[in-house]
C-alpha positions as YAML, in Angstrom:
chain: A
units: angstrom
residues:
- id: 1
  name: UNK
  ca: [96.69, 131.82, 85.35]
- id: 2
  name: UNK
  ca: [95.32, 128.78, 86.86]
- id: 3
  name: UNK
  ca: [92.22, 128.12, 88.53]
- id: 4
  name: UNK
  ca: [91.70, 125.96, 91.30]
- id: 5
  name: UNK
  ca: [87.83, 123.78, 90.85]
- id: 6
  name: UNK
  ca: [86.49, 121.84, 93.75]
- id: 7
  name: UNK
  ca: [83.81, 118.92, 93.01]
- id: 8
  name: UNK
  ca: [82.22, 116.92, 95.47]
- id: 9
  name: UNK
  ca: [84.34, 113.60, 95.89]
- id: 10
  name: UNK
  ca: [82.36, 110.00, 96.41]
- id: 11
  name: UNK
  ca: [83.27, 110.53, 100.41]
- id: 12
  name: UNK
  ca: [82.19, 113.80, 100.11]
- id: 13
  name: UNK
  ca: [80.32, 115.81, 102.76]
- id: 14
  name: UNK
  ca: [82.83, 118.45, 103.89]
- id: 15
  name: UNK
  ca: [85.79, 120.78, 102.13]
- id: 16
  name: UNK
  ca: [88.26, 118.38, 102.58]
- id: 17
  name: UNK
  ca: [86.16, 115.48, 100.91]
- id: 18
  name: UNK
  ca: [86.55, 117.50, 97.53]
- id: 19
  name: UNK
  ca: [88.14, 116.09, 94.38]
- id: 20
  name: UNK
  ca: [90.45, 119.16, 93.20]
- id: 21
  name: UNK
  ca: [91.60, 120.01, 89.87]
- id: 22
  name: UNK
  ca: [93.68, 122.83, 88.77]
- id: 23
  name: UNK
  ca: [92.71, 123.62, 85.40]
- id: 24
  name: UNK
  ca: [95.33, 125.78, 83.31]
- id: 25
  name: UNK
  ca: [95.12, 127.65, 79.81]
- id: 26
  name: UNK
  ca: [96.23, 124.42, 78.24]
- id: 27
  name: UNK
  ca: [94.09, 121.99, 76.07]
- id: 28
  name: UNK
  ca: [92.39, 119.13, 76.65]
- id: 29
  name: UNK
  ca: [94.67, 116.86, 75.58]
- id: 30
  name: UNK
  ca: [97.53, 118.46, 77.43]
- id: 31
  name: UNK
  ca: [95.60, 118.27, 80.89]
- id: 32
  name: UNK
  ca: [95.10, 114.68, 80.63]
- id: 33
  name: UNK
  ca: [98.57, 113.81, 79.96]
- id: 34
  name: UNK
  ca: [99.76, 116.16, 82.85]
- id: 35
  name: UNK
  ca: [97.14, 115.24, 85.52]
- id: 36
  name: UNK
  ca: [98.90, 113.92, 88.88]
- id: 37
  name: UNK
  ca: [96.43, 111.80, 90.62]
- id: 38
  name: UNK
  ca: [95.93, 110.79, 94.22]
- id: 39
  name: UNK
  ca: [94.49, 109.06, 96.25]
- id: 40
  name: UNK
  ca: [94.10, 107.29, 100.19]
- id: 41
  name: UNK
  ca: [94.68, 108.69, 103.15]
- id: 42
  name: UNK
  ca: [92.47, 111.72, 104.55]
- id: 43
  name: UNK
  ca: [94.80, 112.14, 107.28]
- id: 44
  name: UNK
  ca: [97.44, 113.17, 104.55]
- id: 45
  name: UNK
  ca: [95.16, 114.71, 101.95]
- id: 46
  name: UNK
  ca: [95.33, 118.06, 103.26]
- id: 47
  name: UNK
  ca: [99.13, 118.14, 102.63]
- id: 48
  name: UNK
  ca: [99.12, 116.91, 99.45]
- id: 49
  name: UNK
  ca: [96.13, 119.09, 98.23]
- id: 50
  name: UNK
  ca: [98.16, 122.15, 99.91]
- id: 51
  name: UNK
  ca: [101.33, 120.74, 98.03]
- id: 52
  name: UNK
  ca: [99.33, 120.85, 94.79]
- id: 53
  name: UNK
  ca: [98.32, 124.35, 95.43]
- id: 54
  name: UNK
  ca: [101.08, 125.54, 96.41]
- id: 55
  name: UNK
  ca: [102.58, 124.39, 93.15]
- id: 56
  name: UNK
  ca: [99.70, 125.00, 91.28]
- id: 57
  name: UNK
  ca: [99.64, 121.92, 88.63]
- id: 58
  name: UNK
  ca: [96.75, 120.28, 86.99]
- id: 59
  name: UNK
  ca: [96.02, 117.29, 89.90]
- id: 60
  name: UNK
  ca: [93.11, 114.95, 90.78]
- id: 61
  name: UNK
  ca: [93.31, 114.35, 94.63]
- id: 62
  name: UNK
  ca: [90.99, 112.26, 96.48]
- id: 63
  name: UNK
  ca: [90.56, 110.16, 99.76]
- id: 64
  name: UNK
  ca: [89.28, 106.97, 100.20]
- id: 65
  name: UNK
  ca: [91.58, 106.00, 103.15]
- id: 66
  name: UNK
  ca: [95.06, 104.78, 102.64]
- id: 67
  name: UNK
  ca: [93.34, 101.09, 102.70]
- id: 68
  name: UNK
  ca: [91.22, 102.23, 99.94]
- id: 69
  name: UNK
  ca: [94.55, 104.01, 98.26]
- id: 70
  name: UNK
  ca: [96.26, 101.07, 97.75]
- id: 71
  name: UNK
  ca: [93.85, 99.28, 96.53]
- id: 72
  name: UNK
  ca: [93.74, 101.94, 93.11]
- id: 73
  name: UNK
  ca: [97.34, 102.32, 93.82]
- id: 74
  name: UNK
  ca: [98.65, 98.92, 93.18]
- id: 75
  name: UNK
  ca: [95.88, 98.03, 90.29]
- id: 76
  name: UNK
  ca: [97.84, 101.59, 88.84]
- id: 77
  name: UNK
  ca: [94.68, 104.06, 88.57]
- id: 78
  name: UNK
  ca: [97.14, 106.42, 90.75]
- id: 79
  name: UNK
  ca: [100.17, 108.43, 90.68]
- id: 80
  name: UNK
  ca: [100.62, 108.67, 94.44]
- id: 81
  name: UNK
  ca: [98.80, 107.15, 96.96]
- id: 82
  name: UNK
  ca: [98.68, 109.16, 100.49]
- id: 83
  name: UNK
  ca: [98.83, 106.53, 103.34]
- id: 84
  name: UNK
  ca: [99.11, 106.99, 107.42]
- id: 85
  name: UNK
  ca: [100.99, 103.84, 107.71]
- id: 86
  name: UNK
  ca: [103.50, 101.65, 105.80]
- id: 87
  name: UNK
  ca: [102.63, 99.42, 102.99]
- id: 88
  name: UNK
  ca: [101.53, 95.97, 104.58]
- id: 89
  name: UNK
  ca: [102.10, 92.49, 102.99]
- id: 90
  name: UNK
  ca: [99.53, 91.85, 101.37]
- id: 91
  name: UNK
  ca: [99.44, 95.33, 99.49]
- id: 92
  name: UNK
  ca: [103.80, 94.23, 98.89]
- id: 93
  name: UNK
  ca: [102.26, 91.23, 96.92]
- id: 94
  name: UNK
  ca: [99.26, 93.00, 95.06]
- id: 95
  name: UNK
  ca: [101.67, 95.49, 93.99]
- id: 96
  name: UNK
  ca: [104.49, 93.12, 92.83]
- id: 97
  name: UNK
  ca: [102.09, 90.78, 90.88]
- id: 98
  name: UNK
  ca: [100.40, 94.35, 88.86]
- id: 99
  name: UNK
  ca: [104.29, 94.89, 87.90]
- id: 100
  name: UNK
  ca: [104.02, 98.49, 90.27]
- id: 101
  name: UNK
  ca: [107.20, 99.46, 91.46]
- id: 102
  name: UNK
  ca: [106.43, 102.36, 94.15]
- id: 103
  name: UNK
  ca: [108.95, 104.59, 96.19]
- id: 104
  name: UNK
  ca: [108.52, 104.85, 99.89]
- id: 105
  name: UNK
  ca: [108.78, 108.60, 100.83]
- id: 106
  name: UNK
  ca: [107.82, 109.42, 104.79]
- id: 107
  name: UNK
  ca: [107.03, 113.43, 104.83]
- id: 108
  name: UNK
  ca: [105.63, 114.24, 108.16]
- id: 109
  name: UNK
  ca: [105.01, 112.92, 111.57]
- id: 110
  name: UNK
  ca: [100.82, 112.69, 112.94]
- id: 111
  name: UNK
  ca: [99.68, 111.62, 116.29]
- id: 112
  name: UNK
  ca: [96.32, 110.04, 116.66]
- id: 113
  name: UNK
  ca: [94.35, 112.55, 119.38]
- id: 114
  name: UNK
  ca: [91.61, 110.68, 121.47]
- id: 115
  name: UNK
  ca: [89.09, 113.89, 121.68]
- id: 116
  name: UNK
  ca: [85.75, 114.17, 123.64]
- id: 117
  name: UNK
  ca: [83.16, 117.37, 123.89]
- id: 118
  name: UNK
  ca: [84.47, 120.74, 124.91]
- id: 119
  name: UNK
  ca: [82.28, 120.88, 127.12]
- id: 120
  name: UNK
  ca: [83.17, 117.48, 129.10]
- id: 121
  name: UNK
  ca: [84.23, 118.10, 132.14]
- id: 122
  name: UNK
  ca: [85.45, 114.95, 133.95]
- id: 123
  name: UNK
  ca: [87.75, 113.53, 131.37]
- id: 124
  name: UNK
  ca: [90.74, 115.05, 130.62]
- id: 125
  name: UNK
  ca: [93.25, 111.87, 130.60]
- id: 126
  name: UNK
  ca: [92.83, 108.47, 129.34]
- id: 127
  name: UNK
  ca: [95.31, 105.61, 129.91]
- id: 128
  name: UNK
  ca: [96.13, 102.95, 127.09]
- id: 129
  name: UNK
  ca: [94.61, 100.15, 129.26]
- id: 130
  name: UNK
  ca: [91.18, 102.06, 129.36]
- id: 131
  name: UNK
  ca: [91.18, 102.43, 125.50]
- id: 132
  name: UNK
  ca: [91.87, 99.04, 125.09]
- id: 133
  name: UNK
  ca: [88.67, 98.29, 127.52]
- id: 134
  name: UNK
  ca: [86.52, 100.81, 126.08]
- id: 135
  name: UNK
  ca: [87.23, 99.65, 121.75]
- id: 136
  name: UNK
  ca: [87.95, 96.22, 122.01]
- id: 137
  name: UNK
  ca: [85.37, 93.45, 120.53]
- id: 138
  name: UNK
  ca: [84.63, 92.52, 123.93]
- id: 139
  name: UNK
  ca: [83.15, 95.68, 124.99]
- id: 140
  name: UNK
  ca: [80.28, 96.13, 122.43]
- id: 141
  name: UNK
  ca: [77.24, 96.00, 123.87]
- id: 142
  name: UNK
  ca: [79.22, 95.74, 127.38]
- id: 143
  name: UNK
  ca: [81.34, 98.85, 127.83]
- id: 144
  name: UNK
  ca: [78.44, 101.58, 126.83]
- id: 145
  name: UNK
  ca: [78.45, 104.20, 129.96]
- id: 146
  name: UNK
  ca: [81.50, 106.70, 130.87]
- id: 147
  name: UNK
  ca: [81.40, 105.04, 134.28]
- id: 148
  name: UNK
  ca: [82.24, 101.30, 132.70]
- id: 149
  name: UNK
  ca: [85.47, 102.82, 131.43]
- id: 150
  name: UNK
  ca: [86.71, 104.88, 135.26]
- id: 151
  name: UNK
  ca: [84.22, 104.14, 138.33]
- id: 152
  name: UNK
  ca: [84.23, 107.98, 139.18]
- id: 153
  name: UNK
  ca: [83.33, 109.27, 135.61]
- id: 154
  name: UNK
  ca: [79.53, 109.72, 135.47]
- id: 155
  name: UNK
  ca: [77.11, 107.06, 134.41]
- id: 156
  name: UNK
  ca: [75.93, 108.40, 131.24]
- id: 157
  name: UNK
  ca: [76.57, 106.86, 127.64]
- id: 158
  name: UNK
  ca: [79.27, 106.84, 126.19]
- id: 159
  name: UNK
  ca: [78.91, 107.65, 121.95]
- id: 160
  name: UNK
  ca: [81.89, 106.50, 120.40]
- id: 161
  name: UNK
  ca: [83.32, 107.81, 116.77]
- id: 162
  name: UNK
  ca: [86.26, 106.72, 114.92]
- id: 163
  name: UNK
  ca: [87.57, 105.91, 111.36]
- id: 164
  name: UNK
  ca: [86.32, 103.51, 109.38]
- id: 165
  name: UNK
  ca: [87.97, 100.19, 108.28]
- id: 166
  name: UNK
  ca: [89.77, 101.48, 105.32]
- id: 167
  name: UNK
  ca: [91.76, 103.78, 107.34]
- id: 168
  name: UNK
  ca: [95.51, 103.59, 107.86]
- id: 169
  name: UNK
  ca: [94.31, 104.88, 111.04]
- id: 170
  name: UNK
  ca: [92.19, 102.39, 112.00]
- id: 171
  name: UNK
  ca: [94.44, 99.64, 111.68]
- id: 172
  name: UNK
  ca: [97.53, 101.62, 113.55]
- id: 173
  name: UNK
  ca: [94.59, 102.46, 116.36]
- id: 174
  name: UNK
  ca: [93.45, 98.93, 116.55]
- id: 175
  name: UNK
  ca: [97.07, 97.45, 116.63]
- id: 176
  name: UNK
  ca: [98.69, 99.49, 119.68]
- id: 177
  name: UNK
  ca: [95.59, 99.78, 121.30]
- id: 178
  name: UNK
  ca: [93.08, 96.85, 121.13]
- id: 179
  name: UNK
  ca: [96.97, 94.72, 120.02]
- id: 180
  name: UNK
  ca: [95.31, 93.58, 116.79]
- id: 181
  name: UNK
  ca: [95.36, 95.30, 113.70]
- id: 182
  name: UNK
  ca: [91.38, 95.82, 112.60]
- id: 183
  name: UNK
  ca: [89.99, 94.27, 115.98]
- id: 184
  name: UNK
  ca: [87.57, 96.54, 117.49]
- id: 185
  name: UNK
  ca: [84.00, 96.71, 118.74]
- id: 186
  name: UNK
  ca: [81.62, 97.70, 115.63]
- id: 187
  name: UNK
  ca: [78.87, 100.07, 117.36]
- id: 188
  name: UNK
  ca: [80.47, 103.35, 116.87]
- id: 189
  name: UNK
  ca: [79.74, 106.05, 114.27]
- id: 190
  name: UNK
  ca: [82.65, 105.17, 111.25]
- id: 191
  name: UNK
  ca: [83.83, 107.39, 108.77]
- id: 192
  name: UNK
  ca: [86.88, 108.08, 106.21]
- id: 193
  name: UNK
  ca: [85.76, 111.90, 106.65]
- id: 194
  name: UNK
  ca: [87.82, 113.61, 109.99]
- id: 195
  name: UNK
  ca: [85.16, 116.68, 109.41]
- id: 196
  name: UNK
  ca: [82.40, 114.53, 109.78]
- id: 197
  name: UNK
  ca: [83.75, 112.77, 112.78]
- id: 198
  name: UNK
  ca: [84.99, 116.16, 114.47]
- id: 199
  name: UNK
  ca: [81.58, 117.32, 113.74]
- id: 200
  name: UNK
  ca: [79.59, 114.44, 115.28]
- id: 201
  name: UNK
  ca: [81.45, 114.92, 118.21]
- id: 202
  name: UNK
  ca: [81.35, 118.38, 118.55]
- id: 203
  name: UNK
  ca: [77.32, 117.96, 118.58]
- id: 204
  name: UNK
  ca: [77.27, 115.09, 121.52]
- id: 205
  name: UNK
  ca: [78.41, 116.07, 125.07]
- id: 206
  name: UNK
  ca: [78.90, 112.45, 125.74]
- id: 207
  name: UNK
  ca: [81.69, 111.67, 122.77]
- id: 208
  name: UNK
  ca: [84.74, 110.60, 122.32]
- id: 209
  name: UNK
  ca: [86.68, 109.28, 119.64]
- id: 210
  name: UNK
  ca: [90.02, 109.66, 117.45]
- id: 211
  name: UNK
  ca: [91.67, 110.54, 114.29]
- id: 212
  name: UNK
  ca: [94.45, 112.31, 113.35]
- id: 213
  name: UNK
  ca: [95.87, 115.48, 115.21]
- id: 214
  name: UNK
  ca: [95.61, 117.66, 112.90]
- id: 215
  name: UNK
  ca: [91.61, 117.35, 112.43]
- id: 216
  name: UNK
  ca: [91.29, 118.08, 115.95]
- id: 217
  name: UNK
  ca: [93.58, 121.89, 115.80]
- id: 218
  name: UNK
  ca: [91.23, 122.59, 112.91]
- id: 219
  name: UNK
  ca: [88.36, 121.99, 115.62]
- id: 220
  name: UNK
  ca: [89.97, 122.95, 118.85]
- id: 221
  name: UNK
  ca: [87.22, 125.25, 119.96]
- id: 222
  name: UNK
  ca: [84.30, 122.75, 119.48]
- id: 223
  name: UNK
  ca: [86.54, 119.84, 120.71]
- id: 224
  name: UNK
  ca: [89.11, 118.95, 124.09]
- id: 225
  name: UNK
  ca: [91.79, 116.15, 123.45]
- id: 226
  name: UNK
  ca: [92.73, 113.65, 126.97]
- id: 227
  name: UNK
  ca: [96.07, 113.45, 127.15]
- id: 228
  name: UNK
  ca: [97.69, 109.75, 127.13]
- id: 229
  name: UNK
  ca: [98.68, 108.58, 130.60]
- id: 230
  name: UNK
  ca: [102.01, 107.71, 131.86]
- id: 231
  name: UNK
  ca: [104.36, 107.08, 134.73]
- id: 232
  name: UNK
  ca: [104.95, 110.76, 134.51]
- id: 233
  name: UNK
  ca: [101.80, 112.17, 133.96]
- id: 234
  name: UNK
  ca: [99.26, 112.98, 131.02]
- id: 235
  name: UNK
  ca: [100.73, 113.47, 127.96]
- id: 236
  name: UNK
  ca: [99.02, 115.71, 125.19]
- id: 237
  name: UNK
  ca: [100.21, 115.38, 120.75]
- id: 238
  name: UNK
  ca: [102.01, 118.16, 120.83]
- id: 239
  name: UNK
  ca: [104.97, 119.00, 118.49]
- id: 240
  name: UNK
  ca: [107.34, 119.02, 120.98]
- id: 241
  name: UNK
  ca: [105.78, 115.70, 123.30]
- id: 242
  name: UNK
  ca: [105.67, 113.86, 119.55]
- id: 243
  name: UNK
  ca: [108.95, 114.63, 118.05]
- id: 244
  name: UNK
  ca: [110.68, 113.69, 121.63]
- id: 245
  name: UNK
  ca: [108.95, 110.54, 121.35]
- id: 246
  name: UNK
  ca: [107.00, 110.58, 124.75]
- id: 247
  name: UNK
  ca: [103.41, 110.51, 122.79]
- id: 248
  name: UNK
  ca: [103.42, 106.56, 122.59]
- id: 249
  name: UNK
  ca: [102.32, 104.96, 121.13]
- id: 250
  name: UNK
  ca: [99.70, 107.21, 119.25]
- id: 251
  name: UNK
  ca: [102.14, 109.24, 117.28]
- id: 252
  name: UNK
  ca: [103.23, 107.74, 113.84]
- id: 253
  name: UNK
  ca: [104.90, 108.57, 110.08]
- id: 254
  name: UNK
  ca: [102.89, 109.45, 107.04]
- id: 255
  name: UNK
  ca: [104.08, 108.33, 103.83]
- id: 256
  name: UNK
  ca: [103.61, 109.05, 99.86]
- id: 257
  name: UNK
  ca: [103.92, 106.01, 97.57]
- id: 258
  name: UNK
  ca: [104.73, 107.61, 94.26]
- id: 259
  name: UNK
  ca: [104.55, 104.80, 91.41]
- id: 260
  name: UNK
  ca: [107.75, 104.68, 89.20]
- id: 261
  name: UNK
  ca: [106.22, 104.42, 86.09]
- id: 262
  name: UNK
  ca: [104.67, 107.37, 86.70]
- id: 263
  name: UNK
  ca: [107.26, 109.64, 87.43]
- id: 264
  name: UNK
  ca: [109.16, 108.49, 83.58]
- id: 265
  name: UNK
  ca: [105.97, 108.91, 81.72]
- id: 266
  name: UNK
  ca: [105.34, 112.74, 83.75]
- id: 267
  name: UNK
  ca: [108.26, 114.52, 83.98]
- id: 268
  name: UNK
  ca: [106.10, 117.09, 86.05]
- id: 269
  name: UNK
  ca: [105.89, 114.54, 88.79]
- id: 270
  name: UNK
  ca: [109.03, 114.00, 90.21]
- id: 271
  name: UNK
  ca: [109.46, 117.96, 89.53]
- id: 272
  name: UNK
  ca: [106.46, 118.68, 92.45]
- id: 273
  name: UNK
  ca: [107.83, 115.79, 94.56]
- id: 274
  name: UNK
  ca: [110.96, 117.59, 94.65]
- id: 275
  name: UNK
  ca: [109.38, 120.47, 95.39]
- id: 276
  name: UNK
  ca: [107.01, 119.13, 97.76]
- id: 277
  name: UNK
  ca: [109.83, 117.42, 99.84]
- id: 278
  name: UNK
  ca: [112.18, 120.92, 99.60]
- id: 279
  name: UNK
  ca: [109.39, 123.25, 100.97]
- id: 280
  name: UNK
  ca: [107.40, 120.89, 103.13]
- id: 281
  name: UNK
  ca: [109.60, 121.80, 106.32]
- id: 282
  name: UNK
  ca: [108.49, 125.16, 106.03]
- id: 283
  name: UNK
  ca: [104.32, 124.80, 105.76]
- id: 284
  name: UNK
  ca: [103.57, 121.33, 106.64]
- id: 285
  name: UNK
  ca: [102.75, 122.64, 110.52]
- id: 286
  name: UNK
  ca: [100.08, 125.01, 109.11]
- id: 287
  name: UNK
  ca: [98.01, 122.15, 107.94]
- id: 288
  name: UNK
  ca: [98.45, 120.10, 111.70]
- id: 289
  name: UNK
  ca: [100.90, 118.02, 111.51]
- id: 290
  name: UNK
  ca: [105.04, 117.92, 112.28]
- id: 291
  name: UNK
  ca: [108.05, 118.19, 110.17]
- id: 292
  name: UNK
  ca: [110.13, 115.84, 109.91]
- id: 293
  name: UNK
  ca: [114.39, 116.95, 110.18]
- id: 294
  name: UNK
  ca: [115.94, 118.58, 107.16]
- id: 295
  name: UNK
  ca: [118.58, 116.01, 107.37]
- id: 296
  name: UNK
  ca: [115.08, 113.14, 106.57]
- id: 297
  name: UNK
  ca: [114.04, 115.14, 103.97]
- id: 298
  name: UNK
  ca: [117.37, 115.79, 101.92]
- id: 299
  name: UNK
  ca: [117.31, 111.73, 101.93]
- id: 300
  name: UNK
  ca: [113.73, 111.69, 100.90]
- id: 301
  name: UNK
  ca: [114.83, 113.78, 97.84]
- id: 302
  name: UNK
  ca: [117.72, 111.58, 97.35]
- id: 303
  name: UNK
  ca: [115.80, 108.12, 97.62]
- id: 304
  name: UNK
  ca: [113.25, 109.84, 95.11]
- id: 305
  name: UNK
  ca: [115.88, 111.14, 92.55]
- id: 306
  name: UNK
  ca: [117.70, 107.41, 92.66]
- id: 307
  name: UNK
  ca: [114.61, 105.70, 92.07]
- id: 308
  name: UNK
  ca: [114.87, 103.59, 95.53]
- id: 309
  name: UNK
  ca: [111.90, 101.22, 95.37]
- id: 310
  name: UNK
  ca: [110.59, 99.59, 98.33]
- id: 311
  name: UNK
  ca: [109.29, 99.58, 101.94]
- id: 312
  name: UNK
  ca: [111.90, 99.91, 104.71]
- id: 313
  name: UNK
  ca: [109.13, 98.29, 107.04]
- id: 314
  name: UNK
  ca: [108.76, 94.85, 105.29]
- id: 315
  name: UNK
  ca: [104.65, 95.11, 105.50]
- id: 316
  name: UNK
  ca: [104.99, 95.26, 109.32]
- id: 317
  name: UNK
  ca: [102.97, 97.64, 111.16]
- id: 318
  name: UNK
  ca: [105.57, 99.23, 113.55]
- id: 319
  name: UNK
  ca: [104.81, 101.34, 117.17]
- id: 320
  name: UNK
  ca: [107.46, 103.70, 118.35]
- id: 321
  name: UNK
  ca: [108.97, 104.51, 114.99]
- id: 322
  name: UNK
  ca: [110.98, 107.70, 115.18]
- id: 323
  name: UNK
  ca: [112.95, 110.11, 112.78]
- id: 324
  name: UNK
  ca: [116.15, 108.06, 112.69]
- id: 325
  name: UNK
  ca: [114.24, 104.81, 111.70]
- id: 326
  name: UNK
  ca: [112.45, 106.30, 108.56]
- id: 327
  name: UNK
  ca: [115.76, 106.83, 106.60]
- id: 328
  name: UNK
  ca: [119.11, 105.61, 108.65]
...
């Protein structure tokens, strides 16, 4: 039997900011040598902590956003490291000089929802441009009423939450909308936590902010997303809108980074990345987020089983990435 023990992680003031260890009839010694860690993004934690208990193995997994990931990652404190964008240069280099040799392994597709109040009800599309107005530098202390950001929305402030800077999600926000990757006004409420952001926004008629799609189905009810503007029409993250490639250019890959040396000293590990990559089609949607094709994850399996190291991005922060580019 195994038993699955939540402890409060150091980001910890919701469920999914637990640390979570699955503790078997096995000895002490035995649990530390078979203990997967994890650590980084929050967007992706809920997958791999439903991976791990799906699987039920002995795992440590944590957030501290995918900035903060590979920062343990590449000084090798981690087995994985969850991140909601591609390995950037610097990290390359950090990695290379610690002797860490990682494999790149894309396992879902996110979209970034802007969301407001439920109960807010002159917003319900945003345009790019307007984004870029309301969360650039520029705008702090400039751009602080709903009316500043569309002359017919009401003049009323407007309380801004988002992630905080060691989030793969704030730099892929920052880059496609402000067009600079961690350039952004600072007076908004910053967090790794999605609950805690969901929940600040859920309590202030005049919010808005963002973070990964799947936080906001696990708050629909309190929460409304704007869909993105276009030439034809608002468009909201939906499966369909984000795997035809018409949600840009807020929908993006999330990756594991799976260090090699850790899958030849745990043989366990590459057995649940197998495993997680084989069944993830079939459950990843329950937690928020989109499959990728079976065809991307047979090659996921098959980059992982040939011990492909690398990043196919070249530390470059891509927009508009689809399916085809993650593997082909």
């Amino acid at each position: 039997m195994f038993k699955v023990v939540f402890s409060n992680g150091p980001a910890a003031k919701a469920p999914l900011a637990a640390t979570v260890a699955v503790i078997g009839a096995i000895s002490a010694g035995e649990m530390h040598a078979q203990q997967i860690t994890a650590d980084g993004s929050s967007t992706v934690y809920p997958i791999t902590l439903e991976a791990t208990r799906r699987a039920g193995i002995d795992a440590d997994i944590n957030f501290s956003g995918t900035t903060g990931g590979f920062r343990r990652f590449c000084a090798g404190e981690t087995d994985i490291s969850n991140a909601s964008r591609p390995i950037n240069a610097e990290e390359i280099v950090t990695c290379a000089e610690a002797g860490i040799d990682y494999i790149e392994l894309p396992i879902a597709f996110d979209a970034l929802a802007v969301v407001v109040h439920a109960e807010n009800d002159w917003a319900d599309s945003i345009t790019i441009e307007e984004l870029r107005k309301l969360w650039e530098p520029a705008a702090e202390g400039t751009i602080t009423t709903w009316q500043h950001i569309r002359e017919d929305w009401p003049d009323r402030p407007v309380v801004l939450f988002g992630r905080g800077q060691d989030s793969g999600t704030y730099d892929y926000f920052t880059n496609v909308v402000v067009g600079e990757t961690r350039a952004s006004r600072s007076d908004y409420t910053a967090s790794e936590d999605e609950e805690e952001l969901a929940s600040g926004i859920a309590a202030d008629p005049g919010a808005l902010g963002f973070f990964g799609v799947g936080a906001y189905f696990r708050h629909w009810e309190e929460l409304k997303d704007l869909g993105v503007d276009t030439d034809d029409g608002p468009v909201h993250p939906s499966l369909r809108e984000v795997l035809a490639g018409r949600y840009q250019p807020l929908a993006r890959p999330l990756f594991l980074y799976v260090n090699v040396t850790s899958l030849d000293g745990k043989p366990e590990l590459a057995g649940f990345l197998r495993d997680y990559l084989g069944e993830l089609q079939n459950w990843v949607h329950f937690t928020g987020y989109m499959p990728l094709s079976p065809e991307a994850y047979e090659q996921a399996i098959t980059r992982l089983e040939a011990r492909t190291t690398g990043s196919r991005f070249d530390g470059e922060l891509q927009v508009g990435i689809g399916i085809d580019d993650l593997y082909n």
